[in-house]
N, C-alpha and C positions, 0 to 999 in steps of 0.2 A: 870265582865269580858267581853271584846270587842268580841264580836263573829264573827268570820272567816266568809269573805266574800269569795264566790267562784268564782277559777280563773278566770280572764276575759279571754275572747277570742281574740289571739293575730291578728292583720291583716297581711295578706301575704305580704313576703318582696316581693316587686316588684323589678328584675334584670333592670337596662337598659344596652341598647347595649352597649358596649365598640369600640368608633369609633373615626377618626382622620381624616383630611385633609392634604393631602400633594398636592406641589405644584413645579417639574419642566420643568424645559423646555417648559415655557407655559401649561403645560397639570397640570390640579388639579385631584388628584385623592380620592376615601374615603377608608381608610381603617378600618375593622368591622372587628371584631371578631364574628363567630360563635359558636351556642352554642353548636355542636361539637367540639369547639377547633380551628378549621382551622381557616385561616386568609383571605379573602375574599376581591379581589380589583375589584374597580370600575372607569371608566372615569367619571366626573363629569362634568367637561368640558377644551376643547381641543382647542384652540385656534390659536396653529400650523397654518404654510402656509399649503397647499394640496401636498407638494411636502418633507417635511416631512412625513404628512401623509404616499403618496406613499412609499416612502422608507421604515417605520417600515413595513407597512403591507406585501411590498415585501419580509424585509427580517425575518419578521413570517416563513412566507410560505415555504422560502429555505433556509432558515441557522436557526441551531438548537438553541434551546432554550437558553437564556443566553449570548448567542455568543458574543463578542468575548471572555469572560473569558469561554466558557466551552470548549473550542478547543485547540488542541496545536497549537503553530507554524509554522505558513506556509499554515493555511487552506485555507485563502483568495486566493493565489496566485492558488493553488491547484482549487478552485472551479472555476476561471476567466477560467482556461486553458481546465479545465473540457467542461466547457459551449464552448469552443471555438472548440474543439474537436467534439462533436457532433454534433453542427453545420455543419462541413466542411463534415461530416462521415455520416450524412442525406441526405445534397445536392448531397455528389458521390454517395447514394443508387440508389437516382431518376433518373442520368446521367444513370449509367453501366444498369439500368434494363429499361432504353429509348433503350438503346441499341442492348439485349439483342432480343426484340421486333422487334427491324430493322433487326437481325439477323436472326429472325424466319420467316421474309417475312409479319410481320404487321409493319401499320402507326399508334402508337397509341399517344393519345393524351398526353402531360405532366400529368394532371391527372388520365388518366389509366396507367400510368406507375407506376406515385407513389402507385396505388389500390394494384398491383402486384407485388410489391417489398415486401411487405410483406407476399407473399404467397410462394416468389420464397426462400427468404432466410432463410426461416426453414428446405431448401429438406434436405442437408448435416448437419444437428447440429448432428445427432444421430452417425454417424459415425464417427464427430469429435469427438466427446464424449467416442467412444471408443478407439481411438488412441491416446486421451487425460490421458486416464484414470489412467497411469502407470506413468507422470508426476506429480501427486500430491505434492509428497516431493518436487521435486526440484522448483515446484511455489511457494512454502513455503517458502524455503530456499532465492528463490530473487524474491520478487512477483512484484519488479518497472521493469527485464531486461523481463518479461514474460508479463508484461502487454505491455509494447514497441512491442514486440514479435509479439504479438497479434494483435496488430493495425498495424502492417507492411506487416503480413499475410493477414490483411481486404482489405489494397489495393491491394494488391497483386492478391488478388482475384475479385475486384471491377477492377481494369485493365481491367482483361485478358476479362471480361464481356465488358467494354466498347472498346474492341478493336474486340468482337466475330464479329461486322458485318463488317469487313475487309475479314475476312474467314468463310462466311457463308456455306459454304461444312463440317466445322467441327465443328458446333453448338454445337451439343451434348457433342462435349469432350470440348469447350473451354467453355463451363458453366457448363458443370458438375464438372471440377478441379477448377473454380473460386469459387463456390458452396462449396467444398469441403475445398479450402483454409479458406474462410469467415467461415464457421464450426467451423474448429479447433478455428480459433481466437476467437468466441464468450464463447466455454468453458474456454479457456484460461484466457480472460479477464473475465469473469464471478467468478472461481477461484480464482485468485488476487484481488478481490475486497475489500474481508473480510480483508485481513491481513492491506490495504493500511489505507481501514476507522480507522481500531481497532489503528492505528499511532496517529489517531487526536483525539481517545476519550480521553478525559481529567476528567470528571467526571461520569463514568459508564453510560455513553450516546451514546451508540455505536446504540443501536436502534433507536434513534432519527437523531443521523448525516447519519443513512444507508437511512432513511426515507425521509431526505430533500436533502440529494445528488441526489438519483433517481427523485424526485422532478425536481429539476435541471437538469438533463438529459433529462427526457421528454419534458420539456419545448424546450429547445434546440434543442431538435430530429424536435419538430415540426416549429421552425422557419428555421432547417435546410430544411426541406422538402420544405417551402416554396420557400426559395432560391434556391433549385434545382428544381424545377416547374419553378419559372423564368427565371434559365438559358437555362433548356430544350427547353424553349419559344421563346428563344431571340439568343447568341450568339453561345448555344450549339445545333442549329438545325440542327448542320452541323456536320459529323464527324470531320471538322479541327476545330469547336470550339471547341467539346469535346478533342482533343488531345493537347488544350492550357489550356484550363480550367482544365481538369482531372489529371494530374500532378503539380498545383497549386494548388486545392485543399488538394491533396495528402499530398504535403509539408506542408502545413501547418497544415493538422489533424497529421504527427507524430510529428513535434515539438511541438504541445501540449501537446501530452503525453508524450513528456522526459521533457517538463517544469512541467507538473503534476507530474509526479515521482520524477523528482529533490527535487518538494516544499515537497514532502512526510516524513515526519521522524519518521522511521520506526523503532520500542525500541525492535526489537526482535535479539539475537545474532545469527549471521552466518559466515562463514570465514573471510571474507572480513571486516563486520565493528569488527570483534574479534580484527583483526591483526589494525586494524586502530586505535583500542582504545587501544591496551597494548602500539602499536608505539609513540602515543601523549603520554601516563603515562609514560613511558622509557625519552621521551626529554624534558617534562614540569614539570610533576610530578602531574599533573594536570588529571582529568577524563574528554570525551569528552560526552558532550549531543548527542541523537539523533537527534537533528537540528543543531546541530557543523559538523554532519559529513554529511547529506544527500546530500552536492553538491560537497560533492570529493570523493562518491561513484563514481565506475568503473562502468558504465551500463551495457554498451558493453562485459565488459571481466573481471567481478568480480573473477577469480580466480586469479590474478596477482598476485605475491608472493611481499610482503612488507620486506624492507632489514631488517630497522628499527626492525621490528616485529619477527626479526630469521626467516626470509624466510619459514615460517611455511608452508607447506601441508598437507591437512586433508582429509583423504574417501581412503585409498588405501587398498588394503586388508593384513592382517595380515602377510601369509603365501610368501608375493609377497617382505614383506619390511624388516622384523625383522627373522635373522637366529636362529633357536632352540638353537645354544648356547650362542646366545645372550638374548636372550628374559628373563632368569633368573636372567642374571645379572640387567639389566634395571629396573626389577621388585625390586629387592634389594636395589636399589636407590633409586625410590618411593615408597616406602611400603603404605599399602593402597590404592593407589591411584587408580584412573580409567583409566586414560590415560600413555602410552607407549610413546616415544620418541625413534626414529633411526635415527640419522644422515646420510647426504649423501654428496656427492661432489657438487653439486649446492642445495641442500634443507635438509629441517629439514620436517623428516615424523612425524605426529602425530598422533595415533590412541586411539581410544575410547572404553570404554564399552559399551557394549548396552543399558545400564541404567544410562549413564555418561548425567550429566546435563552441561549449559554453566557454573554454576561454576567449575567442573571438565576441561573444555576447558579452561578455563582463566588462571586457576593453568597451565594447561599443557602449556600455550603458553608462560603465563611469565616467566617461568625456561626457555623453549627456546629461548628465546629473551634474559633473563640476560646472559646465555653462549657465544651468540654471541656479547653480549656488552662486554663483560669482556676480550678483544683485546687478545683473542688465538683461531686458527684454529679451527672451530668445525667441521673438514673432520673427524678426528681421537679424539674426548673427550674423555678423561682422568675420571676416576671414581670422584676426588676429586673436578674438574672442574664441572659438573652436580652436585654434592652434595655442591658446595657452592651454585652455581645458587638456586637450590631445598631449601636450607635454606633462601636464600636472598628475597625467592619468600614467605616462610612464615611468614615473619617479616614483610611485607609490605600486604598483603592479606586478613587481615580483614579491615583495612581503606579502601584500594581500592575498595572492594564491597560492604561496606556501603556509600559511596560516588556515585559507580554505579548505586546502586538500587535508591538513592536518585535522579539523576538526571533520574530516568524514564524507564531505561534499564530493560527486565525482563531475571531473570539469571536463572528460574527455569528451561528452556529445551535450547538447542543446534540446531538450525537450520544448518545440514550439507546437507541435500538435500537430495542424492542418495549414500553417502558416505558409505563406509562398514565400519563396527564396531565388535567387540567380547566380546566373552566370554568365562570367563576361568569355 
């Protein structure tokens, strides 16, 4: 009998790395796995001109990872006007506070100006802050006509500062109210900032686009200060240069920011793009993206009633628009619902519950809008007139908001601003 030899001693499997070479754009790169798991890139070598180079590494630095697939539509145009914005909104820091210095009965230097422009423009934040404080909703509701707002308030106040040494008798009041204007607008824009970024996150990157936009602002900030050092220097040494240049300037930092708000497309529901988007479903049959509609937003005067849309009105209060012996019947018409409907002689009211989401407003406004489609008078609707519309609007109401949600819209709250709402 062969007698059993004992087992030998196996030698350790030895792993090697799992790796690959890739190769574009001139650049070869290794790809390794680690033995974590993770997947680990390397440059290997990079044979690009330096002007490549420059380019990736700049746009590292200020545009968020991935870009341009991690951004929505419009970010580029938004970021150009950004950069162009602070630029202009630097340079008028440097002029108004050269001037505010001539006002006080000092000669200071372009560089001791710009030292003190940053000590002078914190006096009022605190008190903007509290006069800001009770607008919240409604920079919600339109945070591109608040951001505009905001930079019109900045010159507004950077004016009156570069016009103080005209009337150096009243120092105090014409930079204290420039002070005071520049305040408000920094909560303001500061407030609107959130809603415009969270537009362009596309893949739960809102911390990263918040991180490389400010990026880009600062950068800006300081090539604007430059520019305004230089002009202080040169053609604005004079009060008639500052009164050519400082309304030049001006122009041109708010049309940045209505080209930045324009490029903005903003996926959250509020009156304006509500009535904009049932108006295009009512003529196409079609749902609009929030980059379909960002450049036929109303900046100016987003309450405008849309014919198209049932001339819908929304925020009025309860007791102001719907008579007690009305208010039963309507409710009988929508049962369940959260939203009220009262016609008028020029508008269709709409009111909400206090827990009514933008799909409760979508429902609400497409029954309003098929009433007024359906070629009869809606001064005076007829029970059976609302109660077709109300069926017509549920027959069509799950495609349209799986269509919505798909193109990016978020239906789960109602941006109405300041609007009143109830409850029963």
């Amino acid at each position: 009998m062969r007698k059993k030899e004992p087992d030998e001693v196996k030698a350790p499997k030895v792993e090697f790395p799992v790796y690959w070479l890739e190769t574009s754009d001139s650049v070869t790169r290794r790809y390794e796995f680690e033995p974590h798991g993770y997947l680990s890139v390397k440059v290997v070598n990079n044979s690009r001109p330096m002007y490549h180079k420059v380019v990736e590494s700049f746009l590292n630095k200020f545009f968020p990872s991935g870009y341009p697939y991690s951004v929505n539509e419009g970010y580029l145009r938004y970021t150009q006007f950004r950069a162009l914005q602070h630029l202009t909104s630097a340079a008028l820091s440097v002029l108004s506070t050269q001037s505010l210095l001539f006002a006080a009965g000092l000669r200071p230097t372009p560089a001791q100006a710009t030292a003190v422009s940053w000590i002078l423009k914190d006096g009022m934040q605190h008190v903007g802050k509290l006069i800001c404080s009770n607008l919240g909703a409604r920079m919600d509701s339109e945070p591109k006509r608040w951001r505009i707002l905001a930079d019109v308030l900045y010159d507004l106040g950077t004016g009156l500062e570069v016009l103080s040494p005209l009337c150096p008798q009243l120092f105090l009041e014409v930079a204290g109210l420039g002070n005071f204007a520049k305040g408000m607008a920094v909560v303001a824009a500061r407030a609107t900032r959130l809603p415009i970024y969270s537009s362009f996150a596309k893949e739960g990157n809102l911390s990263d686009l918040f991180a490389k936009g400010e990026a880009i602002s600062t950068l800006f900030n300081v090539v604007g200060l430059g520019v305004g050092i230089q002009l202080a220097s040169t053609v604005c040494s004079s009060m008639q240069g500052k009164m050519i240049a400082g309304p030049l300037l001006s122009i041109v930092h708010v049309w940045s920011v209505v080209e930045e708000m324009r490029a903005a497309p903003v996926n959250t529901l509020n009156p304006q793009r509500t009535a904009m988007i049932v108006a295009d479903f009512l003529k196409t049959g079609k749902v609009s993206s929030p980059a379909d509609l960002r450049y036929r937003e109303d900046l100016l005067f987003p309450g405008r009633l849309i014919e198209d849309a049932g001339n819908v009105k929304i925020g009025r209060a309860l007791h102001k628009v719907v008579k007690p012996s009305k208010l039963e019947e309507w409710k009988e018409i929508f049962p369940e619902e959260k939203f009220v409907l009262s016609p008028g002689n020029k508008w269709t009211d709409m009111l909400l519950e206090h827990n009514a989401t933008g799909e409760d407003a979508l429902r609400g406004w497409l029954v309003a809008a098929y009433a007024a489609s359906m070629g009869k008078s809606f001064h005076e609707p007829s029970a059976s007139l609302l109660q077709d519309a109300y069926e017509k609007m549920n027959s069509v109401f799950t495609p349209f908001l799986c269509e919505l949600q798909a193109k990016g819209w978020h239906t789960d709250r109602f941006l109405d601003g300041t609007g009143s709402r109830f409850a029963f």
